[in-house]
C-alpha positions as CSV (number, residue, x, y, z in Angstrom):
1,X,-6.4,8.2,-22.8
2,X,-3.3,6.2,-22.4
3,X,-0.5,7.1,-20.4
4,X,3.5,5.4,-19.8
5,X,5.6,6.4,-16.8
6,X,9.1,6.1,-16.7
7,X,11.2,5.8,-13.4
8,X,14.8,6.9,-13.9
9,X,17.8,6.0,-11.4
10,X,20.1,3.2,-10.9
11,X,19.0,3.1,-7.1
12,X,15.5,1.7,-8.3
13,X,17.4,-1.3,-11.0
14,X,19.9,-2.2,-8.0
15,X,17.0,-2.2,-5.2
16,X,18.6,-0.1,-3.1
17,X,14.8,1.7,-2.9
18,X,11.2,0.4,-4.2
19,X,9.3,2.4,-6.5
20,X,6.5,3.9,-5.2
21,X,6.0,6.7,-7.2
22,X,4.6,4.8,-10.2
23,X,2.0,3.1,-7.5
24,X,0.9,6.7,-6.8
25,X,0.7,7.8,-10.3
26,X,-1.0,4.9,-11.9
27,X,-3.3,5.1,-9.2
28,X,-4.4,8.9,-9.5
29,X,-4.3,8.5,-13.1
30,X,-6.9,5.9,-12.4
31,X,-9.2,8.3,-10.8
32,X,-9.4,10.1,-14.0
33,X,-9.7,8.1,-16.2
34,X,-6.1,7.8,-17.8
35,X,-4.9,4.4,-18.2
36,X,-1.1,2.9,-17.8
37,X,-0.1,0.9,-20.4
38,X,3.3,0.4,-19.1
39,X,5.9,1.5,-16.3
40,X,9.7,1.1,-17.2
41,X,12.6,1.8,-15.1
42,X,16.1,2.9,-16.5
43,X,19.6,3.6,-15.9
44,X,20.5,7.5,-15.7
45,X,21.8,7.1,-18.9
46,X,21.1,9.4,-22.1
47,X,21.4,6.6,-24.9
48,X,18.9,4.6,-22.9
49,X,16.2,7.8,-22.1
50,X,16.4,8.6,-26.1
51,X,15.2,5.5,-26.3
52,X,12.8,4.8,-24.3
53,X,10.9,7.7,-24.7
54,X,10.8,7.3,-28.1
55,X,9.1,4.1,-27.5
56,X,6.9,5.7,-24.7
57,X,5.4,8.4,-27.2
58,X,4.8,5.4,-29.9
59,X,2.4,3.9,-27.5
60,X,0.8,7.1,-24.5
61,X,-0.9,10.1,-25.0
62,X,1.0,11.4,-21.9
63,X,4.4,10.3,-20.5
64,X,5.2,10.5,-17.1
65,X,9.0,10.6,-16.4
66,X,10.1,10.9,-12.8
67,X,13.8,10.9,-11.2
68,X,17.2,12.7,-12.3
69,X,16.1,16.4,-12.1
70,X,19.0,16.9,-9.3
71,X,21.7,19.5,-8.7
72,X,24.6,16.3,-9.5
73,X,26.4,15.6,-12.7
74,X,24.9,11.9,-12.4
75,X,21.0,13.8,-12.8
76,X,20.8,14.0,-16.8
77,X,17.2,14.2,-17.4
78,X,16.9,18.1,-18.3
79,X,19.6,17.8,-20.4
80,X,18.5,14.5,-22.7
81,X,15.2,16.0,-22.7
82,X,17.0,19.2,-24.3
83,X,18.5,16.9,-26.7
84,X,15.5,14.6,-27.7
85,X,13.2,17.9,-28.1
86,X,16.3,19.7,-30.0
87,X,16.1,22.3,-27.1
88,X,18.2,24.5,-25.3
89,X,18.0,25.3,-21.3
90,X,17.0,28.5,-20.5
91,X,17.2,30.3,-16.9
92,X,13.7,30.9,-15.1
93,X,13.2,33.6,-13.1
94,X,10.6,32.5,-11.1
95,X,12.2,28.8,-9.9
96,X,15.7,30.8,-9.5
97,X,13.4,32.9,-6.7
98,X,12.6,29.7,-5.2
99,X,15.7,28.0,-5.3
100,X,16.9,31.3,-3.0
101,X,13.8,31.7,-0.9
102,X,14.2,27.7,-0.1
103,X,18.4,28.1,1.0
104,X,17.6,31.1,3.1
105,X,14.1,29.3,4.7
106,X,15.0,26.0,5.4
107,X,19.5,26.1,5.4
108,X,22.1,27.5,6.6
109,X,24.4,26.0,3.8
110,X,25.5,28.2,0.9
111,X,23.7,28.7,-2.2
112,X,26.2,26.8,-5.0
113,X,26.0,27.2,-8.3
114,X,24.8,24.2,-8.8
115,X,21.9,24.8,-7.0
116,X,21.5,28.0,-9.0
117,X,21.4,25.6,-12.1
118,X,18.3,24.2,-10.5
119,X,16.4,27.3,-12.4
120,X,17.5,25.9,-15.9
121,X,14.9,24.3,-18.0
122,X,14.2,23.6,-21.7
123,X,12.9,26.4,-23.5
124,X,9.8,24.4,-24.7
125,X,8.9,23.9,-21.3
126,X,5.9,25.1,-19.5
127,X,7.4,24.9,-16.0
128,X,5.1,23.2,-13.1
129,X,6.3,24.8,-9.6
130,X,7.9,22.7,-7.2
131,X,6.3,24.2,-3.0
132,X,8.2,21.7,-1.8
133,X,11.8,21.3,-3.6
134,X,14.3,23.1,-6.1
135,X,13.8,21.1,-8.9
136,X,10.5,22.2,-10.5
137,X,8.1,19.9,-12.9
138,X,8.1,20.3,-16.5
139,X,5.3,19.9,-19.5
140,X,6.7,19.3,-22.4
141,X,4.7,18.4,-25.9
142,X,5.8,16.7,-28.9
143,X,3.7,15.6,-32.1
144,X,-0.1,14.1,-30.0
145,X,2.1,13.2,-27.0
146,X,2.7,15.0,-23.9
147,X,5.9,14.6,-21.7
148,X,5.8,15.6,-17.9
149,X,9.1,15.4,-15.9
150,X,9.3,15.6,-12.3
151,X,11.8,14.8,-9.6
152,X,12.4,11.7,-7.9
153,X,11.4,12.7,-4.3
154,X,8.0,11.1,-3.4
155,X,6.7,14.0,-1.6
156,X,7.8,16.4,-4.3
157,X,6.7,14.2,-6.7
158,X,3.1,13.9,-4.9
159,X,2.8,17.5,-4.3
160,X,3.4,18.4,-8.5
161,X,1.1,15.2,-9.3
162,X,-1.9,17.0,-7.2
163,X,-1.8,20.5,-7.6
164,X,-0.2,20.9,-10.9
165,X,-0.4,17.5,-13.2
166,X,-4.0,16.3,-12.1
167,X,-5.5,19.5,-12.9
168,X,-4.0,20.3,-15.9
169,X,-5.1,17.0,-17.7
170,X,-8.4,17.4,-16.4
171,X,-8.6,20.7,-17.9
172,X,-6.9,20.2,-21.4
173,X,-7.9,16.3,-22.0
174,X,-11.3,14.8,-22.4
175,X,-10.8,11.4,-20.8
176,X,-13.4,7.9,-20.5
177,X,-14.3,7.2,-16.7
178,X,-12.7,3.7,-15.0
179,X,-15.0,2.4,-12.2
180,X,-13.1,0.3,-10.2
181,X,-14.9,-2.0,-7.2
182,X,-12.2,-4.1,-4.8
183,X,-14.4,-6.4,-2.6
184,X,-12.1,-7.8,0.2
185,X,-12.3,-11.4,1.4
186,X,-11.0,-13.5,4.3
187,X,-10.5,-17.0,4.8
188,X,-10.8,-18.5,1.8
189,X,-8.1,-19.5,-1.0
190,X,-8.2,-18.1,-4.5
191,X,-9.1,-21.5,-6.1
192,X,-11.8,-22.3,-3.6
193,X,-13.8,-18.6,-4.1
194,X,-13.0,-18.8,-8.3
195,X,-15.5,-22.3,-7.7
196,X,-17.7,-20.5,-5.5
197,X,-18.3,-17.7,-8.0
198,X,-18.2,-19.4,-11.2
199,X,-21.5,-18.8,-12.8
200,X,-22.0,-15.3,-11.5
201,X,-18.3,-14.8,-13.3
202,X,-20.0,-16.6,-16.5
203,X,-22.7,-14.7,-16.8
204,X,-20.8,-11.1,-16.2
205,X,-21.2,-8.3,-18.2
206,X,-19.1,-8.7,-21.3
207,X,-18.0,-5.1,-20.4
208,X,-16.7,-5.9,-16.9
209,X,-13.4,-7.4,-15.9
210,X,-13.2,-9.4,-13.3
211,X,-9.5,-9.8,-11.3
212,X,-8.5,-12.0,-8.4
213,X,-6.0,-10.2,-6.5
214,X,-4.4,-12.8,-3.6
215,X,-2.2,-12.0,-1.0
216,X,-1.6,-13.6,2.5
217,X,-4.9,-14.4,4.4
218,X,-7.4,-12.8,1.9
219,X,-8.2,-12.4,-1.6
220,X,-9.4,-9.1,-3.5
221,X,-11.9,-9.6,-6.2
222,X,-11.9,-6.6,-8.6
223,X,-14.6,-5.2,-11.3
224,X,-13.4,-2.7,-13.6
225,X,-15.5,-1.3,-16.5
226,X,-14.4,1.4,-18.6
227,X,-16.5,4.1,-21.1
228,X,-18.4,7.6,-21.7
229,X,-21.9,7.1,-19.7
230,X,-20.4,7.0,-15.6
231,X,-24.2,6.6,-14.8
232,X,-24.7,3.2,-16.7
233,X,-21.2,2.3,-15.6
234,X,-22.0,3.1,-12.1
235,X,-25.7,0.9,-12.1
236,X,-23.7,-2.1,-13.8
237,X,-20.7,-2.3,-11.2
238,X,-23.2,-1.7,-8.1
239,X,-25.5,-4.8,-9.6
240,X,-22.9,-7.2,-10.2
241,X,-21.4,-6.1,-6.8
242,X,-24.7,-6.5,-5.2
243,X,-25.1,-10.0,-6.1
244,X,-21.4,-11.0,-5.1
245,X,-22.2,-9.6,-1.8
246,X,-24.9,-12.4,-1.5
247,X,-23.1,-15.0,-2.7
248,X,-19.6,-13.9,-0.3
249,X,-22.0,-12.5,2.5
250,X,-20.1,-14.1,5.5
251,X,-16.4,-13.9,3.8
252,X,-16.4,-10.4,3.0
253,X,-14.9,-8.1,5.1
254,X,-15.6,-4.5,3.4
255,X,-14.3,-2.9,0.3
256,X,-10.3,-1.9,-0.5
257,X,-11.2,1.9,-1.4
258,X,-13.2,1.6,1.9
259,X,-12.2,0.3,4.8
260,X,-9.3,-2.4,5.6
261,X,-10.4,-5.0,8.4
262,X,-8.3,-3.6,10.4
263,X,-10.0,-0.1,10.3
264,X,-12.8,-1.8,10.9
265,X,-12.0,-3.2,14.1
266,X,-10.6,-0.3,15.3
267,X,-14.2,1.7,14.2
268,X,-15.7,-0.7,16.0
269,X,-14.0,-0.9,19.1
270,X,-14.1,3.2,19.1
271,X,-18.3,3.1,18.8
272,X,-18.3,0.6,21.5
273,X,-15.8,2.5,23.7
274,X,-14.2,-0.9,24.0
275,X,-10.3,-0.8,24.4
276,X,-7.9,-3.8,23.1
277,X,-4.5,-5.1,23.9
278,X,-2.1,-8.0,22.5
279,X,0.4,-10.3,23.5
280,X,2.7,-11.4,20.3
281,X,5.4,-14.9,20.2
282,X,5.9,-15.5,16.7
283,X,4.0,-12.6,14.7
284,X,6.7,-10.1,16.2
285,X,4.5,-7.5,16.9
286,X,2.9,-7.4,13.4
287,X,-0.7,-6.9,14.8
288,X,0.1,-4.1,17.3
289,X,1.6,-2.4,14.1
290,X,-1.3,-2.4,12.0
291,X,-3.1,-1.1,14.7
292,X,-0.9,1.4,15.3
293,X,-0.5,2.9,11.9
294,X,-4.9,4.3,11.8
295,X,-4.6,8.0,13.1
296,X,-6.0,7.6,17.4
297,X,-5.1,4.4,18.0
298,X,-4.9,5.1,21.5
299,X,-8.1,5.4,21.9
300,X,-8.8,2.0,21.6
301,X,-5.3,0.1,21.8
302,X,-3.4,0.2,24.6
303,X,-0.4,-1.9,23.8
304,X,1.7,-5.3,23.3
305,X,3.8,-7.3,24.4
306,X,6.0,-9.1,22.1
307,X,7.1,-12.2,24.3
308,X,9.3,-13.4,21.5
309,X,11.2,-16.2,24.0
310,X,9.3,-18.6,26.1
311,X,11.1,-16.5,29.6
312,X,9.4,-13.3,28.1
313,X,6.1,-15.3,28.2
314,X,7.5,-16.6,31.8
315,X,8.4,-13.1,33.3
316,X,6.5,-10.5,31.9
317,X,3.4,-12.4,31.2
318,X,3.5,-14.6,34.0
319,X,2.9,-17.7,31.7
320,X,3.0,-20.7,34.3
321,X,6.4,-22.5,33.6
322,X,4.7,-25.9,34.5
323,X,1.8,-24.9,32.2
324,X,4.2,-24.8,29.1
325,X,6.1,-28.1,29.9
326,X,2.6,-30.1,30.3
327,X,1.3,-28.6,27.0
328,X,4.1,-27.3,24.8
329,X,5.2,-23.6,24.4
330,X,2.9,-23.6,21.1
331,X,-0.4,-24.3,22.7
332,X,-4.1,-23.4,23.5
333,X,-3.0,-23.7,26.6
334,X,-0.4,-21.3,26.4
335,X,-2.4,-18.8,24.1
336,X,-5.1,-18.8,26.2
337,X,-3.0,-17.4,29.1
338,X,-1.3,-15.0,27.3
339,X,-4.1,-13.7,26.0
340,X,-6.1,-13.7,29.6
341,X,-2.5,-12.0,31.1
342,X,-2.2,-9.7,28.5
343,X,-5.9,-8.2,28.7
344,X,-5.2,-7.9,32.7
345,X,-2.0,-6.7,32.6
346,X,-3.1,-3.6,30.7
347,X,-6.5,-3.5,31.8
348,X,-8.5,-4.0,28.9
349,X,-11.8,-5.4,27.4
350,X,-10.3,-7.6,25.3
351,X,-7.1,-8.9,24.0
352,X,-5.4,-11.0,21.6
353,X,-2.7,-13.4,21.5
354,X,-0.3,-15.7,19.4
355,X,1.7,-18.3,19.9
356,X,3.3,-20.4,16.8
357,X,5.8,-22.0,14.9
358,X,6.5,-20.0,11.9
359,X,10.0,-21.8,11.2
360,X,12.1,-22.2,9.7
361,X,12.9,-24.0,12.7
362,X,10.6,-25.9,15.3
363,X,12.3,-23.8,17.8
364,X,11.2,-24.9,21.9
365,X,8.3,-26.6,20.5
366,X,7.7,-30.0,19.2
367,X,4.7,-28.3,17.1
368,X,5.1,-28.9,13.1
369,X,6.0,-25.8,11.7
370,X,3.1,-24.0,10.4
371,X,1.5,-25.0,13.6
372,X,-0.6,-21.6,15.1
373,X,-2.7,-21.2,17.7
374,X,-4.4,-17.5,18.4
375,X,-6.4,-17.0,21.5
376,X,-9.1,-14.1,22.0
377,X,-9.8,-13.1,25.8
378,X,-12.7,-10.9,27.3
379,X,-15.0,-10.5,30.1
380,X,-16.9,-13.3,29.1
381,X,-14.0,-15.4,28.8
382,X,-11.4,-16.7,26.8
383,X,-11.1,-19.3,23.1
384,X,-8.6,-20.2,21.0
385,X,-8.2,-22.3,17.6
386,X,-5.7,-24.0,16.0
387,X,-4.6,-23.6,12.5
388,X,-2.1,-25.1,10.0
389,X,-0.3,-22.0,8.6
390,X,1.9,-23.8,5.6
391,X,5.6,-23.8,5.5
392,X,6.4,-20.2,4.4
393,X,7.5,-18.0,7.4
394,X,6.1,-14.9,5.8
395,X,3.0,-16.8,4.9
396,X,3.0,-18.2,8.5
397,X,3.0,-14.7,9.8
398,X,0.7,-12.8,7.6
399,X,-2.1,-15.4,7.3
400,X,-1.5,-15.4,11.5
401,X,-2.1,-11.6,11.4
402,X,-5.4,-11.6,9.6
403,X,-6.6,-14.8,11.6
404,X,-6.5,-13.2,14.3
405,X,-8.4,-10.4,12.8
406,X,-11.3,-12.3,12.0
407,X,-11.7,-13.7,15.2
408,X,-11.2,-10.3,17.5
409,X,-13.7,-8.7,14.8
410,X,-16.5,-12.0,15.6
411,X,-16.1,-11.0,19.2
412,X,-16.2,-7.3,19.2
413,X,-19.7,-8.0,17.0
414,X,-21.4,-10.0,19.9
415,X,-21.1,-7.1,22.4
């Protein structure tokens, strides 16, 4: 079963906001085995719509059109759907109740009449209802192809996708199943692990696919196989998974749909009742974030310091001053206290810490940029490496990050 989603708004084509709703939807169509063929964004305007879904129902079973279902004159969709279905809008009863049980809820503004207008929709439409908004969902077939508008709000939008889109295809659509295995690795290029692999790839099932997925500091290696039997599917992705596992054994770092390495620290350091701090220069913080983002954090993190200057590191880390003009600001040296300050400064087991040149700039060091050192500090001590991070700052950063997460995680593993 195919499907095409269509993101309409001008704020999307301008970038005044990402996209995320088509990340969602291809991703829980995924689950059930519906597959995007494509994802097109448009102007709210009615010559372009009538077009493109014309083309959308040429090529999907189901179209998924999201954005423009609004109260304003600029929100068209209802009414070029009217049009392209040779429809009329109708009242609803049951969405005008909720348009008036929302106003008097959740506002103390009036209820306009364009608000009221909410609670039109096509006639041919079975309605989808909206818990969370005014503007409800709409199912909509024409010919083999069905057409399912909702509104632009990502929670709305999620809410309708779970409880009133999901269920209904699974009910009304016999669909093929799409196994999908992400193995995560760290520390290695793309280029490096494709030579690494290269006659397990050859010799892969002709009905698996495999994908290298690279981003800063790891690579994601995905198997997808698609078709009718989910137990064969199953036994084929879990072999060929198997035997990557003992060819990547000390590179991989868990699964995507499972655990990022991140989450796995922080598992870790919870089943160890071991707590963590960091002390950031360059990175910004960037480590303390991703910490800070996995539900009881505080558990296990305790906080950071983001000594951005070389006085932060100075004054609130206590940094020697004569230790950073023998050995640079960008340093083992320097790490190494920071890290060992850090870990006593908020008392705990172990801590982290980065110093670097990230550019674009050498900034108050002499270092190349690209230059990184990251420093780990516990009871039994403290280490730090060096590394050559490349010329990007991003890159610099990000590869940083996930550095340093590989060598907290070898530390926490020895206790």
């Amino acid at each position: 079963m195919l499907a095409e989603i269509i993101t309409i708004g001008d704020e999307i084509l301008i970038g005044q906001i990402v996209d995320t709703n088509s990340a969602f939807i291809a991703k829980e169509f995924n689950k059930i085995g519906v597959s995007v063929v494509q994802i097109t964004s448009i102007q709210d305007d009615k010559s372009q719509i009538l077009q493109t879904l014309k083309e959308a129902e040429s090529r999907a079973d189901i179209v998924i059109i999201t954005g423009g279902l609004g109260p304003t004159k600029d929100d068209i969709t209802k009414h070029t759907l009217c049009e392209y279905f040779q429809d009329t809008l109708v009242e609803d009863k049951k969405v005008l109740l909720h348009v008036e049980h929302i106003f008097k809820k959740y506002t103390t503004a009036p209820l306009l009449q364009v608000n009221k207008n909410q609670a039109l929709v096509p006639s041919k439409a079975q309605v989808l209802h909206n818990e969370y908004g005014t503007a409800p969902g709409m199912w909509m077939q024409n010919n083999s192809s069905v057409f399912v508008s909702l509104p632009g709000v990502p929670f709305e939008m999620k809410y309708l996708m779970s409880h009133e889109v999901i269920p209904k295809i699974q009910k009304e659509f016999k669909r093929p199943f799409i196994i999908h295995k992400t193995i995560v690795t760290y520390g290695i290029g793309e280029s490096a692990l494709a030579e690494k692999i290269e006659a397990w790839e050859d010799n892969l099932p002709s009905t698996v696919k495999l994908a290298y997925l690279p981003s800063l500091g790891k690579v994601r290696l995905r198997l997808t196989t698609k078709g009718t039997d989910l137990q064969k599917l199953e036994e084929i992705i879990k072999l060929e998974t198997q035997k990557l596992y003992i060819l990547l054994h000390e590179i991989v770092h868990g699964e995507e749909d499972e655990e990022s390495l991140e989450e796995i620290i922080a598992k870790l350091l919870t089943q160890k009742k071991l707590t963590l701090s960091t002390a950031e220069s360059f990175t910004g913080g960037k480590i303390g974030e991703l910490f800070t983002e996995i539900p009881g954090a505080s558990k296990y993190y305790k906080g950071t310091v983001v000594s951005y200057a070389t006085e932060a590191k100075i004054n609130i880390l206590k940094v020697p001053e004569a230790l950073i003009e023998k050995h640079s600001v960008v340093s083992a040296a320097v790490a190494e206290a920071m890290a060992q300050n850090v870990r006593k400064l908020l008392k705990t087991d172990f801590s982290v810490a980065t110093t670097g040149n990230a550019g674009p700039l050498k900034g108050d060091s002499n270092e190349e940029v690209g230059t990184v050192f990251i420093a780990v500090a516990s009871e039994k001590g403290v280490f730090s490496e060096r590394f050559m991070m490349g010329s990007q700052r991003e890159r610099v950063v990000q590869k940083s990050v996930y550095k340093a997460f590989e060598m907290l995680q070898k530390e926490i593993l020895k206790f």
